[in-house]
Structures are given as C-alpha cells and as structure tokens.
VOPAGU-2260 file (C-alpha; in pm, 1 decimal, decimal comma):
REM VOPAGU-2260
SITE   aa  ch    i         X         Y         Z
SITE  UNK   A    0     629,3       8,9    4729,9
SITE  UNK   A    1     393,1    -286,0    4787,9
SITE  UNK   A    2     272,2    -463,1    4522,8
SITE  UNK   A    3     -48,7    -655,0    4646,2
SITE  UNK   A    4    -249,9    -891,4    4423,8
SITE  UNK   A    5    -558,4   -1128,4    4509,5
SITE  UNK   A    6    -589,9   -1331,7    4710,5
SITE  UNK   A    7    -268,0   -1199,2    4960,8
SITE  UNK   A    8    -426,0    -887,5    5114,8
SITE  UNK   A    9    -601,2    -581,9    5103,1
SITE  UNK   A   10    -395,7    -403,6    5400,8
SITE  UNK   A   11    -135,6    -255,7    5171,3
SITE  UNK   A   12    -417,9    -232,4    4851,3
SITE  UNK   A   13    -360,9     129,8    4707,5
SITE  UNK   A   14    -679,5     294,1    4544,6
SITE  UNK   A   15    -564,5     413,0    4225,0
SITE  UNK   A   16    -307,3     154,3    4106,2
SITE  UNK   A   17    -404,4    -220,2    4044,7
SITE  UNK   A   18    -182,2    -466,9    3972,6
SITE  UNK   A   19     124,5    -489,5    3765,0
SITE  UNK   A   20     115,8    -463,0    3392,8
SITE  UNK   A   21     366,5    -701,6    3172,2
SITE  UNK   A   22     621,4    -617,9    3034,7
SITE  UNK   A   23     495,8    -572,7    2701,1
SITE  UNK   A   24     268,1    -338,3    2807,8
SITE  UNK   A   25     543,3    -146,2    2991,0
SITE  UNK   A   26     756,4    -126,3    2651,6
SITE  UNK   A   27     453,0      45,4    2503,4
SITE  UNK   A   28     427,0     296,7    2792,1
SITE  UNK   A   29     820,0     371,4    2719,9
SITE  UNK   A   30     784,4     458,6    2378,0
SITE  UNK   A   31     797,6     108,9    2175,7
SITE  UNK   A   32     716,3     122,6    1826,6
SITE  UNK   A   33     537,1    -211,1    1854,3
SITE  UNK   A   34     180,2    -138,3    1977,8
SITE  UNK   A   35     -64,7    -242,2    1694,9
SITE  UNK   A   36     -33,4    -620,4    1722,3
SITE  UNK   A   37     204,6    -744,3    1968,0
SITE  UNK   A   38     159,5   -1080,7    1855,8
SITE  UNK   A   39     495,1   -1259,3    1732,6
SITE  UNK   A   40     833,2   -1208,7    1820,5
SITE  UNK   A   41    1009,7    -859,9    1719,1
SITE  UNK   A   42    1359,1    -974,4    1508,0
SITE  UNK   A   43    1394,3    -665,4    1348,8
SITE  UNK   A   44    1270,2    -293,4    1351,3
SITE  UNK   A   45    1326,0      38,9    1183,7
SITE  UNK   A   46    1153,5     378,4    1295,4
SITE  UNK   A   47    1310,0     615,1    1052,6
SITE  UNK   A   48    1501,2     795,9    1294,5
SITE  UNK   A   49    1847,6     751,0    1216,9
SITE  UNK   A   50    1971,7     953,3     900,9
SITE  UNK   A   51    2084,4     676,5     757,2
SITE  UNK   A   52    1789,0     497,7     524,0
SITE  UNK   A   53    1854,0     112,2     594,7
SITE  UNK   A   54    1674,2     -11,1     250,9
SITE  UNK   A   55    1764,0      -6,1    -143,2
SITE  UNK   A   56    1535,8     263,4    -257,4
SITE  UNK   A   57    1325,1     220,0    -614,8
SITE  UNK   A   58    1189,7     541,3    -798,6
SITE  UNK   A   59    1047,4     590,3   -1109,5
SITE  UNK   A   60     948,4     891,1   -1302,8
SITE  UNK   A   61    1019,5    1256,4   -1319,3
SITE  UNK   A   62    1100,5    1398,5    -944,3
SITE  UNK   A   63    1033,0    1083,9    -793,7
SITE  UNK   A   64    1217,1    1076,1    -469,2
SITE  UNK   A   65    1273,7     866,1    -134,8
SITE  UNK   A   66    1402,2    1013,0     188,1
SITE  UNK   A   67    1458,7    1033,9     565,3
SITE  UNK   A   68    1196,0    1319,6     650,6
SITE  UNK   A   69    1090,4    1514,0     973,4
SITE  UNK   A   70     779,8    1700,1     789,8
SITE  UNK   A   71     545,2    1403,0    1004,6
SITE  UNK   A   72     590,3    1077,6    1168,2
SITE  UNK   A   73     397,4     828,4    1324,3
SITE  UNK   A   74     595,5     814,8    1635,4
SITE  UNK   A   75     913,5    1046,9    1722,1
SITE  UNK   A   76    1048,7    1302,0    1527,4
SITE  UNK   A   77    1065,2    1147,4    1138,5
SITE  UNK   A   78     954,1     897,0     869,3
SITE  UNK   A   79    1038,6     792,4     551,8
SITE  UNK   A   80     885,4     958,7     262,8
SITE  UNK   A   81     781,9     853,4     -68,9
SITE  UNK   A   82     783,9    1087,0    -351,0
SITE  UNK   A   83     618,4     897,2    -715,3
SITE  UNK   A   84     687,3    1063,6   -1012,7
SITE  UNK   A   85     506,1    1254,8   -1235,2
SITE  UNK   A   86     264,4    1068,3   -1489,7
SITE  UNK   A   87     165,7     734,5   -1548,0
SITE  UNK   A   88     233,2     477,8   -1271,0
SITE  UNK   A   89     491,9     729,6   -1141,6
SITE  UNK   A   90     672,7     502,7    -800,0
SITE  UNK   A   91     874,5     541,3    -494,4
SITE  UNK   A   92     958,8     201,6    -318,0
SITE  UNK   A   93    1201,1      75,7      -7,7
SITE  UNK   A   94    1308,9    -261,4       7,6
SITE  UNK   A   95    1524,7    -465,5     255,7
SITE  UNK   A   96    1677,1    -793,9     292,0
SITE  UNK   A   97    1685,9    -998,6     578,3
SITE  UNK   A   98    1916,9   -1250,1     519,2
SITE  UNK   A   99    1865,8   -1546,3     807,6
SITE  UNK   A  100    1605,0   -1805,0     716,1
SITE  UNK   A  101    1367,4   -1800,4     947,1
SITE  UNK   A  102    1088,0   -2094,2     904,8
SITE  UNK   A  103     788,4   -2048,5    1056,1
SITE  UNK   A  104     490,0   -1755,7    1060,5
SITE  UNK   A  105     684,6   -1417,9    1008,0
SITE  UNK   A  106     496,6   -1064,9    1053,3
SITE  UNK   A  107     567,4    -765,4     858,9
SITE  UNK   A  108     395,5    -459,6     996,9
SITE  UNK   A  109     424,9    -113,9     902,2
SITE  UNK   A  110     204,8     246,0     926,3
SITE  UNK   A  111     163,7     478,6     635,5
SITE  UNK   A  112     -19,1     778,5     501,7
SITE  UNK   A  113    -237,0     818,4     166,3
SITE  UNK   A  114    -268,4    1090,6     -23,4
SITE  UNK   A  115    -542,1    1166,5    -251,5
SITE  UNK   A  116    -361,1    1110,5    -513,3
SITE  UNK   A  117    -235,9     802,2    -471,7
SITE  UNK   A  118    -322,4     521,3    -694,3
SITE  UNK   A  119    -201,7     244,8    -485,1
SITE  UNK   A  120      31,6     148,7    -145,6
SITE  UNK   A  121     157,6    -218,7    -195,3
SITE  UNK   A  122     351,9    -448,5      96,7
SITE  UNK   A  123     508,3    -734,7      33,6
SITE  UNK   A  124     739,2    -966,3     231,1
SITE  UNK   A  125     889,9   -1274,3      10,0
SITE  UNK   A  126    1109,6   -1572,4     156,9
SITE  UNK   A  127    1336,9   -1693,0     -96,4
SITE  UNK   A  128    1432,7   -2119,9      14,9
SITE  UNK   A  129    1722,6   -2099,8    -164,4
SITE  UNK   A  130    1552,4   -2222,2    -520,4
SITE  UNK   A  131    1234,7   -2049,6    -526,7
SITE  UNK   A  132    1074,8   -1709,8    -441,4
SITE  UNK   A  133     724,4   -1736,0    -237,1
SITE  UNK   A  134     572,8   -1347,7    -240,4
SITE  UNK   A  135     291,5   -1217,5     -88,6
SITE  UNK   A  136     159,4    -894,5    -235,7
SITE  UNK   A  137    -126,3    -694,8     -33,7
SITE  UNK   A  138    -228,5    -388,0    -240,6
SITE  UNK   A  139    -444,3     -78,0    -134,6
SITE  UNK   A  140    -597,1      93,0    -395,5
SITE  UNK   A  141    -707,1     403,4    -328,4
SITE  UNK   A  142    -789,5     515,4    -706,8
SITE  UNK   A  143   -1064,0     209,1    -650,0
SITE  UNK   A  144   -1121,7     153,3    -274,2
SITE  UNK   A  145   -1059,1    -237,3    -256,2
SITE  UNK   A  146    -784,6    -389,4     -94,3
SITE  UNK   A  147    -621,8    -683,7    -300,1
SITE  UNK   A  148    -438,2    -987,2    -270,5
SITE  UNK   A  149    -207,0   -1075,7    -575,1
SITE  UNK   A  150    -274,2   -1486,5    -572,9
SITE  UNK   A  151      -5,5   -1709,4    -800,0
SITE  UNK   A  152    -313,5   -1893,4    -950,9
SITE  UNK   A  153    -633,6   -1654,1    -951,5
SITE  UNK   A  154    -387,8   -1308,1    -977,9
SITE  UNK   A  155    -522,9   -1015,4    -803,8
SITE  UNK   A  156    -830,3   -1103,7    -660,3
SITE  UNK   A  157   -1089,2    -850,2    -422,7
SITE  UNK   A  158   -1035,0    -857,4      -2,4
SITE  UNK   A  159   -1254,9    -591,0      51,1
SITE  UNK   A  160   -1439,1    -308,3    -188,5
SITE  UNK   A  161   -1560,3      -1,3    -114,5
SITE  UNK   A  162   -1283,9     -22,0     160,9
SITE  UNK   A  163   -1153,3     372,2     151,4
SITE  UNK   A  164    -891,3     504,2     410,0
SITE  UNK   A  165    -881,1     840,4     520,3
SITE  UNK   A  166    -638,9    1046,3     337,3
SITE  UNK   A  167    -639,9    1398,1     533,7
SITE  UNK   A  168    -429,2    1536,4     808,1
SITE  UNK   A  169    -145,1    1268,9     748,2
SITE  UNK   A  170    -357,6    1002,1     894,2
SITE  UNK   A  171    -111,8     699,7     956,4
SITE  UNK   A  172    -319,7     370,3     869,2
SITE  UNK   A  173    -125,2      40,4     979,7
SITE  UNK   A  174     -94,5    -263,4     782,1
SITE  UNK   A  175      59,3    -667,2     883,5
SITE  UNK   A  176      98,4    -912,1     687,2
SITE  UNK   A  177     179,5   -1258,4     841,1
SITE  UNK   A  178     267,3   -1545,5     626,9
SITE  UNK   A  179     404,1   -1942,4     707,2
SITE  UNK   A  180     796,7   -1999,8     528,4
SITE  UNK   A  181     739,0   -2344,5     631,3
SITE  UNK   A  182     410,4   -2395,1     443,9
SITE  UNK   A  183     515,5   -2108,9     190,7
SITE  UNK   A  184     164,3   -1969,3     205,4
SITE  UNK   A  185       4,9   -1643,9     330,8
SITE  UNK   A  186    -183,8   -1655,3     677,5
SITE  UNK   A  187    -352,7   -1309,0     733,0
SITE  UNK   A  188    -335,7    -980,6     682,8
SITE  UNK   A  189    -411,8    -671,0     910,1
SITE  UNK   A  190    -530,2    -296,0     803,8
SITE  UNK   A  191    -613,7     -86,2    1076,2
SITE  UNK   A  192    -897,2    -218,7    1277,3
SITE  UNK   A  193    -993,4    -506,7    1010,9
SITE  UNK   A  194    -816,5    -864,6     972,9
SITE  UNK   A  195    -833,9   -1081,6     672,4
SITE  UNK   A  196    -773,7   -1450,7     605,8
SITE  UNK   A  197    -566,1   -1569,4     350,7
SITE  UNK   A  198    -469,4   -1908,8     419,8
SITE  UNK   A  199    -727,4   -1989,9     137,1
SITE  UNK   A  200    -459,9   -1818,0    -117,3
SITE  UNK   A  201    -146,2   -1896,8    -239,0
SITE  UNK   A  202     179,6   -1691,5    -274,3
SITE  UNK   A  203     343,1   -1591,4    -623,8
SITE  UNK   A  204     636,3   -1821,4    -706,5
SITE  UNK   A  205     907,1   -1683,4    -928,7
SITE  UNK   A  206    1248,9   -1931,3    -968,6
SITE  UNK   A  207    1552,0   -1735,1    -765,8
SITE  UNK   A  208    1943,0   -1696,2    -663,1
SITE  UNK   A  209    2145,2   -1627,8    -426,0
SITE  UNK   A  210    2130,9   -1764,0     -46,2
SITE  UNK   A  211    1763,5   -1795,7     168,9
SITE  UNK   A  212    1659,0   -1470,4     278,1
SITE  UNK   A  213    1318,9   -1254,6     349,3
SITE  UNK   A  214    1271,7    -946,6     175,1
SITE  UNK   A  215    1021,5    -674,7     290,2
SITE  UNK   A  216     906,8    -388,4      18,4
SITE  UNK   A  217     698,3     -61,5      53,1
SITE  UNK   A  218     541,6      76,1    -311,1
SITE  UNK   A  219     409,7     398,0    -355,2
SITE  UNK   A  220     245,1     429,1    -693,5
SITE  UNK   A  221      39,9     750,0    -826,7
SITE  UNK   A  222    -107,3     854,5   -1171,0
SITE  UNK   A  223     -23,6    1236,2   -1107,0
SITE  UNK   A  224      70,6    1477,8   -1346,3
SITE  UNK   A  225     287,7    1627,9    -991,2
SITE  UNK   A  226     432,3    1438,5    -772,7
SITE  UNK   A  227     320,5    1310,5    -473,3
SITE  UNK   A  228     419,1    1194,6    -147,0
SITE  UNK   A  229     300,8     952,1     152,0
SITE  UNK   A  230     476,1     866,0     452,2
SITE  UNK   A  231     617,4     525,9     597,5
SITE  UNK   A  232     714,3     507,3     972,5
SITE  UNK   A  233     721,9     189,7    1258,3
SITE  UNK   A  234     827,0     -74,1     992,7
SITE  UNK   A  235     844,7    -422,3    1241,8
SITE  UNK   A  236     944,1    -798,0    1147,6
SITE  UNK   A  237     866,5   -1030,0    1371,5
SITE  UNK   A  238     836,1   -1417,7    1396,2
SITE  UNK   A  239     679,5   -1719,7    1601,5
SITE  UNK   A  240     341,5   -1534,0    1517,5
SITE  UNK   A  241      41,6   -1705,8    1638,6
C-alpha cells in the first residue's frame, strides 16, 4: 500500500485515508490504557486485569473491603474496587511502591468513579530521597464540591469550589498529578477536562527510612452508615513529563 504525503504526489493519494498517524496514536487505537495525557514517559502501568492486586491494600471500618472486580471497568473487563466502611470516615485505600529513584517530573494518572456517598477520593504520589518524604496530596471532596491541595505550610487549601463530578452510571472521571523529585515540589494536576497549577505550593515533608523510592496511593473515604464502593481502573506512572 502506498503511503503518499505532501509534497511527493497525488497519483497514488487515496480519498479516505490521509497520512500516517504516530505511533502513539496507533497504541491508543490497539487498546492502550494511556489515552488521557500522553505526555511523559510510561515506566509503569496497572489495568486491574490480572487477579492478582499489585498494591498493599488499607481498610478501615466495618465491611470495608478492597478487590479485583469485573462489576465495571474503565477499559477491559475489570477494576479495582473500593469498599469504605460503615460510619465515620469509614476507608478503602491501595498503595504501591516503586522502588527506583527517578529524578525529574513524574506523572501519576489514574480514572475512578464517585458515588454519592462518598466523602472524599484522595491521590497521592510521594518520593522518599532517602532522608525525607516529599508528598503531594490532591483531594476531591464530594461531601463539599472543591478539589484540594494539602500544602506543608498553608495545609489544605481550595483548587476549585463548587467543582462537583458526576456520580451516576459509574462515570469514570480521570485524575494526574505531576510533580518535580528534583525540585521536590508539585507541578500540576489534571481532573478530567480541567488542569491546575501548583508549582506555587509546596509538598508535605515528613522525616523517613528505608532506601529512595516513589509511592503512589488511592483513598476512598465515606461517612456512610453502609458501605460504599467506587471503582479504580488505568492507574499509569510515567516520567520525563513536560
């Protein structure tokens, strides 16, 4: 099949097919997982479809429950649901460490569901330099409709208010946050169609052990007297982010 491209010619030029699309653009044809914001470097990637749940899993109260689950995904057949406890503050987490330092801007992207009784969906990615913890906390609150940024001097402070995401018809919103391990600040961070800057904020610091990693979490917090679930799918780390 010819291939033809100004300026070469128009002999072979077919009518309904122009050009040739890149590559990363093909990948997203195929199926990739990484079609919000291709920006950055993929290093690491987890869609939920294995059975086997790659991250420590953090619950508390009654019921309160994390699992592999086929009842909805964002892409292919299953996610990764979490299940907060009844009452107060009731949780379901995943975290997972990434142990190779990796200096630069970093990306950590991942889609997930609301439900309307959720009080809150937090991401956070921290890189630990071998002395001290740098985390950067993005929190949705649904029970309040702002989405927050947990700063190590001003503490949680307002991104956006009256900012409400749809929480019908397991709606999968997307969030990225992208922050700089060799500046140890936060850069932006991504929900859906809007983009926020952060390099005006500063990441929490809390002393550490052990050797340099990056850790990526996923909180699910309610204030139900049942419990209640959301979904997690298309969780991407990436680096060399613009």
């Amino acid at each position: 099949m010819v291939h033809t491209l100004p300026p070469w010619t128009s002999k072979w030029r077919m009518a309904t097919i122009f050009g040739q699309i890149d590559q990363g653009e093909l990948a997203a044809r195929l199926g990739s997982i990484n079609t919000f914001d291709r920006r950055g470097d993929t290093i690491w990637m987890d869609d939920f479809e294995s059975s086997t749940l790659k991250w420590r899993m953090g619950d508390f109260g009654v019921d309160a429950d994390v699992k592999i689950s086929a009842d909805t995904a964002m892409m292919g057949d299953s996610c990764c649901k979490l299940t907060a406890g009844k009452g107060a503050n009731g949780l379901a987490s995943i975290t997972r460490y990434i142990h190779p330092k990796i200096l630069g801007k970093i990306g950590f992207e991942f889609s997930f569901t609301v439900n309307d009784d959720t009080k809150t969906v937090q991401g956070s990615i921290y890189h630990f330099d071998g002395t001290t913890e740098y985390t950067s906390l993005v929190t949705y609150n649904h029970s309040t409709s702002k989405l927050q940024y947990t700063d190590n001097d001003a503490g949680t402070v307002d991104l956006a208010v009256g900012y409400t995401l749809e929480d019908l018809l397991d709606t999968f919103h997307t969030m990225k946050i992208v922050i700089d391990s060799s500046t140890k600040k936060p850069v932006r961070v991504m929900v859906d169609e809007n983009s926020y800057d952060l390099s005006a904020y500063t990441a929490k610091e809390n002393a550490g052990a052990g050797g340099e990693r990056i850790q990526l979490a996923i909180t699910h917090i309610s204030d139900h007297a049942a419990v209640k679930s959301i979904y997690v799918d298309n969780v991407i780390l990436t680096q060399n982010e613009i």
